[in-house]
PAROPA-152436 format. One record per residue (C-alpha): residue number from 1; residue in one letter; x, y, z. Coordinates in nm, 2 decimals. Layout:
N
- nr; rest; px; py; pz
- NUM; a; X; Y; Z
...
end
This chain:
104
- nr; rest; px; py; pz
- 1; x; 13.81; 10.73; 12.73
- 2; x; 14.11; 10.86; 12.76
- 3; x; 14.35; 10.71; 12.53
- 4; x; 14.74; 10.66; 12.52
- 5; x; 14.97; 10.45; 12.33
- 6; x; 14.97; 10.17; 12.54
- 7; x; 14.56; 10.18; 12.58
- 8; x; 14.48; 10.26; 12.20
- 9; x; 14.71; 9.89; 12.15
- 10; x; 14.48; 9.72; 12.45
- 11; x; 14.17; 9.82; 12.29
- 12; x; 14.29; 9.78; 11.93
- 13; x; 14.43; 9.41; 12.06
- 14; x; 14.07; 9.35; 12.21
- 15; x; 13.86; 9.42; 11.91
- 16; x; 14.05; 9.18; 11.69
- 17; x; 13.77; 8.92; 11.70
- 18; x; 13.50; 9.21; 11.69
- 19; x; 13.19; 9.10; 11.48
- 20; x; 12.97; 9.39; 11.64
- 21; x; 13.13; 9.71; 11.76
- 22; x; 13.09; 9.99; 11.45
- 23; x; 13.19; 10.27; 11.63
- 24; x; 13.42; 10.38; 11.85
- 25; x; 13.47; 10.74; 12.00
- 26; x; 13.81; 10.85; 12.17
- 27; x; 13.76; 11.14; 12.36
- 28; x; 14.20; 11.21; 12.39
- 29; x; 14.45; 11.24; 12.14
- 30; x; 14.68; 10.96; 12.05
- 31; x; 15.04; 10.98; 11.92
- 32; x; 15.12; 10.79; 11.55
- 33; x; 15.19; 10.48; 11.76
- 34; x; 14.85; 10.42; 11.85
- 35; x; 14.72; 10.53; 11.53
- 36; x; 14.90; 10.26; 11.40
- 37; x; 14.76; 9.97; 11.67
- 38; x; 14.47; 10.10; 11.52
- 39; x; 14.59; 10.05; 11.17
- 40; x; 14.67; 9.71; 11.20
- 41; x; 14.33; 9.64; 11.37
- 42; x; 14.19; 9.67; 11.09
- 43; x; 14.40; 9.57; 10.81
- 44; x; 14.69; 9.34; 10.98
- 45; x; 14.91; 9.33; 10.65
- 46; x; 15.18; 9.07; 10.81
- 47; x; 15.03; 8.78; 10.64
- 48; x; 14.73; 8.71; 10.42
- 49; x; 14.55; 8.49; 10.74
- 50; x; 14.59; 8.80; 10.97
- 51; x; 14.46; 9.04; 10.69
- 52; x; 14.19; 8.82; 10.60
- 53; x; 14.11; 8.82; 11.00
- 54; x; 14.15; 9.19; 11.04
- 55; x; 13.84; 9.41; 11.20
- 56; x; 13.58; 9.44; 10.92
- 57; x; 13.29; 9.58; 11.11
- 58; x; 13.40; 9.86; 11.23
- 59; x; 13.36; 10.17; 11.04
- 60; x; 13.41; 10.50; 11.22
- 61; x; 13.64; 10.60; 11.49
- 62; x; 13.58; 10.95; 11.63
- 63; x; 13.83; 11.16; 11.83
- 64; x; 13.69; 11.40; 11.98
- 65; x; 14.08; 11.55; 12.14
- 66; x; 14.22; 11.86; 12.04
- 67; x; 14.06; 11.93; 11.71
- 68; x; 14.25; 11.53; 11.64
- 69; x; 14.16; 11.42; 11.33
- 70; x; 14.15; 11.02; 11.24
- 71; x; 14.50; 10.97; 11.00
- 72; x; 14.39; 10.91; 10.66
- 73; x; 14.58; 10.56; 10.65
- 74; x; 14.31; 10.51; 10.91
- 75; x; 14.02; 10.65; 10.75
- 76; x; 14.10; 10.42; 10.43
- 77; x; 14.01; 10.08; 10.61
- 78; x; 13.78; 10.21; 10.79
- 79; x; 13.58; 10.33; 10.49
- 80; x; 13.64; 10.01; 10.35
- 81; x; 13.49; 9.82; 10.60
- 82; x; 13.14; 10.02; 10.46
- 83; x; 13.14; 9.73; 10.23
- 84; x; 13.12; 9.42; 10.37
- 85; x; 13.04; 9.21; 10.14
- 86; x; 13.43; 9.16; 9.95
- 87; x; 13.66; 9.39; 10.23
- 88; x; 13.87; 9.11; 10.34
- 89; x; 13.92; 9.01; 9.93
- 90; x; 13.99; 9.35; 9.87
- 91; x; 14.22; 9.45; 10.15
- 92; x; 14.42; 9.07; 10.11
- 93; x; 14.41; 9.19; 9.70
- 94; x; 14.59; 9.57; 9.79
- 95; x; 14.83; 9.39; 10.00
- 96; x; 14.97; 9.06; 9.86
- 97; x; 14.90; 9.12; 9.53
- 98; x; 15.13; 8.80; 9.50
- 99; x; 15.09; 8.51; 9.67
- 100; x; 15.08; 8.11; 9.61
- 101; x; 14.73; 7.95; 9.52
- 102; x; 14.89; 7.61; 9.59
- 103; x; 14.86; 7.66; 9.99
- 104; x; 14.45; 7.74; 9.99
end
């Protein structure tokens, strides 16, 4: 597929609910901006309800465009994701390492 900015945050915005899809290959490059659609796919950090219903099934991306490599900030999560059994604990743990009890 060829990918662009505005594609990588259509395809990141439709795997959201993903409970099947492990891997996904991009055959074009994409700028930092899509890289971070990506990102946010699969660790949404802008609350601990969105991280805790981040992607946690997928686990490789591969880009096959230009020698592009997947970011490391990337790479992270999706190694993560390896382990399902405590991701979403871990990832909600790494980023509100503060948060009130009182509202679960």
């Amino acid at each position: 597929m060829d990918i662009t900015d505005e594609k990588a945050s259509a395809l990141a915005d439709a795997l959201v609910g993903n409970t099947s899809l492990e891997k996904l290959v991009i055959n074009e490059p994409t700028s930092s901006s899509g890289w971070s659609a990506f990102s946010r796919l699969l660790c949404d950090t802008s609350s601990i309800s969105n991280t805790h219903c981040s992607n946690h099934t997928l686990t490789q991306i591969h880009c096959y465009g230009y020698g592009e490599e997947v970011p490391s900030s990337v790479e992270r999560y999706l190694e993560m994701n390896k382990y399902q059994e405590h991701v979403a604990t871990t990832k909600i743990l790494m980023h509100h390492p503060v948060f009130n009890m009182e509202t679960f």
